[in-house]
C-alpha positions in Angstrom: -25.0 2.7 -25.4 -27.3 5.2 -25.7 -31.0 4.3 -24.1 -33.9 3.7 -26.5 -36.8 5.4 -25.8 -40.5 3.4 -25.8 -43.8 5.6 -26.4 -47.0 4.2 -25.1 -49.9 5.6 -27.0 -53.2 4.2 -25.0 -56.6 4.9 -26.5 -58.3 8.3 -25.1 -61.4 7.5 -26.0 -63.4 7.6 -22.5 -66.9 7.6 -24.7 -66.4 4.2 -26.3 -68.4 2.0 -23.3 -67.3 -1.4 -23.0 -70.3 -3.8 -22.9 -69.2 -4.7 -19.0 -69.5 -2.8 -15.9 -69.7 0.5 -17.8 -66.0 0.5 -18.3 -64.7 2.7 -21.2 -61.9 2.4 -23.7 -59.7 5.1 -22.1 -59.1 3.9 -19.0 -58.8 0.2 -19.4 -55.8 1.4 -22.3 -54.6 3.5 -19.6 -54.1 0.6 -17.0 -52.4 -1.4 -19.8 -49.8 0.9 -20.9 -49.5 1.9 -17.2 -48.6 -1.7 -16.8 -46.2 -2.3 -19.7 -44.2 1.2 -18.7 -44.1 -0.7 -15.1 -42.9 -3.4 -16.5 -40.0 -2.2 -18.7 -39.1 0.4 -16.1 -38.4 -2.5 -13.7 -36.8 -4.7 -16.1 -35.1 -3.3 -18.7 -33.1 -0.3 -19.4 -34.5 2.0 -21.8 -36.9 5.4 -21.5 -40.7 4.6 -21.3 -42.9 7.4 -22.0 -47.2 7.5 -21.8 -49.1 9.7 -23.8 -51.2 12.4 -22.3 -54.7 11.7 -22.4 -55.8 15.4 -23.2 -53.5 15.4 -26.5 -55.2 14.3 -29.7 -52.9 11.2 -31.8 -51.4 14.5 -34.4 -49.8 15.9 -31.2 -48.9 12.9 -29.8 -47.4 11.7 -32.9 -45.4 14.8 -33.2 -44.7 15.2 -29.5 -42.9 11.9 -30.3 -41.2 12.8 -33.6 -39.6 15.8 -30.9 -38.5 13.3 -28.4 -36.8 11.3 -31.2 -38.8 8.1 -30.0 -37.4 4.8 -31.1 -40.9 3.1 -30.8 -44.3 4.3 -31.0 -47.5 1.7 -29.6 -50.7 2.5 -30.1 -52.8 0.5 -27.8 -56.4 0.4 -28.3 -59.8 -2.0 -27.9 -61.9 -2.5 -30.5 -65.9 -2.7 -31.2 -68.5 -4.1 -33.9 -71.7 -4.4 -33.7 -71.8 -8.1 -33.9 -71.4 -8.8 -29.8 -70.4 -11.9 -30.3 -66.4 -10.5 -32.4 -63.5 -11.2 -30.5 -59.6 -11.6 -31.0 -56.8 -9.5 -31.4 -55.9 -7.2 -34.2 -52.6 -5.7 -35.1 -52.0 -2.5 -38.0 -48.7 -1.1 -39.5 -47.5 1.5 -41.7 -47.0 0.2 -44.9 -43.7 1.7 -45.3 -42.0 1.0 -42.2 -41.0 -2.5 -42.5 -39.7 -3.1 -39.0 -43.4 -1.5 -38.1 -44.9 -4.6 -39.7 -42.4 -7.1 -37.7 -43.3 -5.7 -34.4 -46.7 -5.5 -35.3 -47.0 -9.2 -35.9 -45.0 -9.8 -33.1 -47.7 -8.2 -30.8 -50.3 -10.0 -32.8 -48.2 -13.0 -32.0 -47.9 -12.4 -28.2 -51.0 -10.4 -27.4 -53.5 -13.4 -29.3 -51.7 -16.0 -27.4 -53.5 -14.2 -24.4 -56.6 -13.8 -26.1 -56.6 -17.2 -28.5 -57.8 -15.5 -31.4 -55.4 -13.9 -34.0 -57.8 -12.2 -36.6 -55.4 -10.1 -38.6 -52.8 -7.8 -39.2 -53.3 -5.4 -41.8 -51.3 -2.6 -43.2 -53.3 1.0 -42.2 -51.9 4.1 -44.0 -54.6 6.4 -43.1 -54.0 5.8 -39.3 -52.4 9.5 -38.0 -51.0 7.0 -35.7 -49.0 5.3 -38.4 -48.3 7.7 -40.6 -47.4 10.3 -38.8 -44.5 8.5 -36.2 -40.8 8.4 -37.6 -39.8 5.3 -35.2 -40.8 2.3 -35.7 -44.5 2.0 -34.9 -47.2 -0.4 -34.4 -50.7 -0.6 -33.5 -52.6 -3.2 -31.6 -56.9 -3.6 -30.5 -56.0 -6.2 -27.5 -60.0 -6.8 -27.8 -63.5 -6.4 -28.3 -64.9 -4.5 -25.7 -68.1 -4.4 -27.2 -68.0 -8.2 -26.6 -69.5 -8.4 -23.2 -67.4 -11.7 -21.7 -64.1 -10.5 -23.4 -64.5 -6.7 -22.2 -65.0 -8.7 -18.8 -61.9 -10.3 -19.1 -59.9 -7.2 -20.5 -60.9 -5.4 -17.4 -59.8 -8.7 -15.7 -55.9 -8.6 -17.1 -54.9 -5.2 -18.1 -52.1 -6.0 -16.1 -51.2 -9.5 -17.9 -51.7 -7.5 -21.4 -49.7 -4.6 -20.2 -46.4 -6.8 -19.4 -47.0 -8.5 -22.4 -46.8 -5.7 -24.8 -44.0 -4.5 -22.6 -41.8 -8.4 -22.9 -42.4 -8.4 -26.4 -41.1 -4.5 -27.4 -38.5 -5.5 -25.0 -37.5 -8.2 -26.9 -38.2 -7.1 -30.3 -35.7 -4.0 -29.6 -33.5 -6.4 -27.9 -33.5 -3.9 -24.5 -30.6 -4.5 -22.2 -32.0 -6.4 -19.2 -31.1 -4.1 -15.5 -29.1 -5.5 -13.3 -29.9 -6.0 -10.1 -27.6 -6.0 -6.8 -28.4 -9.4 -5.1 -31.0 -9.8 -2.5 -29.4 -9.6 1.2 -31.5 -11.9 2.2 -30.9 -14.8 -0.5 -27.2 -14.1 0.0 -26.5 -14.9 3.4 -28.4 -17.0 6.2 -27.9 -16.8 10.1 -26.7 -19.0 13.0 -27.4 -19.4 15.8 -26.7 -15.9 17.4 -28.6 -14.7 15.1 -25.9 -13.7 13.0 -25.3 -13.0 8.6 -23.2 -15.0 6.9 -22.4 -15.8 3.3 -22.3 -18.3 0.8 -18.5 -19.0 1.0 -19.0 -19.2 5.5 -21.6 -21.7 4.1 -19.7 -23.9 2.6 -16.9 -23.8 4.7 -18.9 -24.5 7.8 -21.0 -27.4 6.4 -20.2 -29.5 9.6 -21.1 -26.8 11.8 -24.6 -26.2 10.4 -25.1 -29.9 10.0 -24.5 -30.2 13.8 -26.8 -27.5 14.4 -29.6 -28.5 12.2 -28.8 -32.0 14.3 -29.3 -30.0 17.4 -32.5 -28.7 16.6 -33.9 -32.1 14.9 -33.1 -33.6 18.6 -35.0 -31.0 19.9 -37.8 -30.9 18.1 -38.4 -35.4 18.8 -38.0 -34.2 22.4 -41.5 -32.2 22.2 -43.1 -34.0 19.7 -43.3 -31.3 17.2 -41.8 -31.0 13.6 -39.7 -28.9 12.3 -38.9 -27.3 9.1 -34.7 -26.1 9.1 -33.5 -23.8 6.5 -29.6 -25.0 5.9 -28.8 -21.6 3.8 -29.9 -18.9 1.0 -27.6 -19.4 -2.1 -27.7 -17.2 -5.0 -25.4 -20.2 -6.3 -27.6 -22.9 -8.0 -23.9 -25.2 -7.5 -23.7 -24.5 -3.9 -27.4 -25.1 -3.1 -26.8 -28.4 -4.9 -23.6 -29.1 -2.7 -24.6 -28.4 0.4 -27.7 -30.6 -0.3 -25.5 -33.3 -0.9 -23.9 -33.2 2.1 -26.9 -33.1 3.8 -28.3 -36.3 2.0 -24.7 -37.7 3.1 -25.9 -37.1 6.8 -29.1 -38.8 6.3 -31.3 -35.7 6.6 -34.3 -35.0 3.3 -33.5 -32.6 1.1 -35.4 -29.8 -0.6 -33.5 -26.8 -2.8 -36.6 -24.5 -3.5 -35.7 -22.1 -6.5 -37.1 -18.2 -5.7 
C-alpha cells in the first residue's frame, strides 16, 4: 500500500504577539506541527511534510497540490480583542466533505484539550481551503491574545502537536509501525550475568525460584530488603504464569505493565 502523505501547514505569522511572554503565533505553530510530524513519524507509517515558513499559504497550497498530498492542516491561534475569548475553532471547505469530517474531528480532539469547542464553520475564502485538492482542514488551537490560555499554549505545544497528529492518524486510518521488540523486555539474566528468553523462562521456573530464594536468604542475613526481578516478558500470559508460580512458593507478586 502505497504511503499517504500528511502536510502540516503551521501559522507564519511571527508579528501576531501572543499576550504571554512575548511569544508569537509562528513559532508556537511551529513547535506544534514539529510535534505532530514527530509523532506520526514515530508511530505510524505514512509521509509527514511541514511547510516552509518563508512560503506564503498560495505556494504552500500549490507546493502541496505538486506533492499530491493526501491531507492538508492548517494549524493556527487565534485573537480578538475581547482578552477574556478562548476555545478552539475548526474551518473547512465547503465542498470537500471529508474536509468537514476531519475538521470536526480536530474540533472534537483539540477542545477536549482546551474544554471549549466554539465552532466549526465552513470558510470558502480561506486560500488554505480552497486552494488544497486533498482533503483539508483548518484548526485555531487558541486564543493567544487571551493571556492565561496563550500561557498554557506555550505550556503544551507538544500535547497539541500529538494530538492533531493521533487524530489525522486515525481519521486516515494510518498503518500503525511495527516495532522489533525491546532486548531488554525480551530476555532477563541469571546469575552469570547471562540473556535469556521468555521460553528459558518458563522452562527454568524452579531454577529462578531457587535463586530468587537464594537471594531472599541473603538479604534476612544483613538485614536489608530486596527488590528481585523474576523476568521481562513481552507475553502478558507468561508474566501471569510465572507469577503464579511464584504465589505457589509463597513469595508477593507484582507484574508491572511498561
Amino acid at each position: 500500500m502505497e504511503q499517504k502523505r500528511i502536510f502540516l501547514s503551521p501559522s507564519n505569522q511571527t508579528a501576531n504577539i501572543g499576550a504571554y511572554e512575548n511569544t508569537n503565533e509562528h513559532e508556537q505553530c511551529q513547535l506544534i506541527a514539529e510535534a505532530a510530524k514527530a509523532y506520526l513519524d514515530k508511530n505510524y507509517d505514512c509521509i509527514t511534510q511541514i511547510a516552509e515558513q518563508s512560503d506564503n499559504m498560495k505556494t504552500r497550497a500549490s507546493y502541496a497540490n505538486a506533492l499530491g498530498v493526501d491531507v492538508y492542516v492548517a494549524i493556527h491561534t487565534n485573537a480578538f480583542s475581547d482578552k477574556s475569548v478562548s476555545g478552539t475553532e475548526a474551518f473547512y471547505y465547503s465542498a470537500d466533505d471529508k474536509g468537514k469530517l476531519l475538521a470536526q474531528a480536530l474540533l472534537d480532539s483539540v477542545g477536549a484539550l482546551t474544554g471549549i469547542k466554539r465552532r466549526l464553520k465552513a470558510n470558502d475564502s480561506l486560500i488554505e481551503l480552497n486552494t488544497p485538492l486533498g482533503t483539508r482542514a483548518y484548526i485555531e488551537v487558541e486564543f493567544h491574545s487571551n493571556p492565561e490560555k496563550a500561557k498554557w499554549i506555550k505550556a503544551n505545544t507538544t500535547l497539541l502537536g500529538e494530538t492533531i497528529g493521533e487524530t489525522i492518524a486515525r481519521f486516515e486510518e494510518l498503518p500503525r509501525k511495527i516495532e522489533a521488540p525491546d532486548e531488554e523486555e525480551s530476555t532477563t539474566k541469571d546469575e552469570c550475568g547471562c540473556e535469556h528468553d521468555e521460553k528459558w523462562i518458563i522452562e527454568n521456573i524452579d531454577f529462578i525460584l531457587d535463586t530468587i530464594a537464594k537471594s531472599i536468604k541473603r538479604a534476612i542475613s544483613t538485614k536489608k530488603s530486596y527488590r528481585v526481578q523474576a523476568g521481562a516478558y513481552s507475553s502478558k500470559e507468561n508474566a501471569e504464569k510465572a507469577a503464579e508460580r511464584l504465589r505457589e512458593a509463597g513469595f508477593n507478586t507484582i507484574i508491572r505493565y511498561c
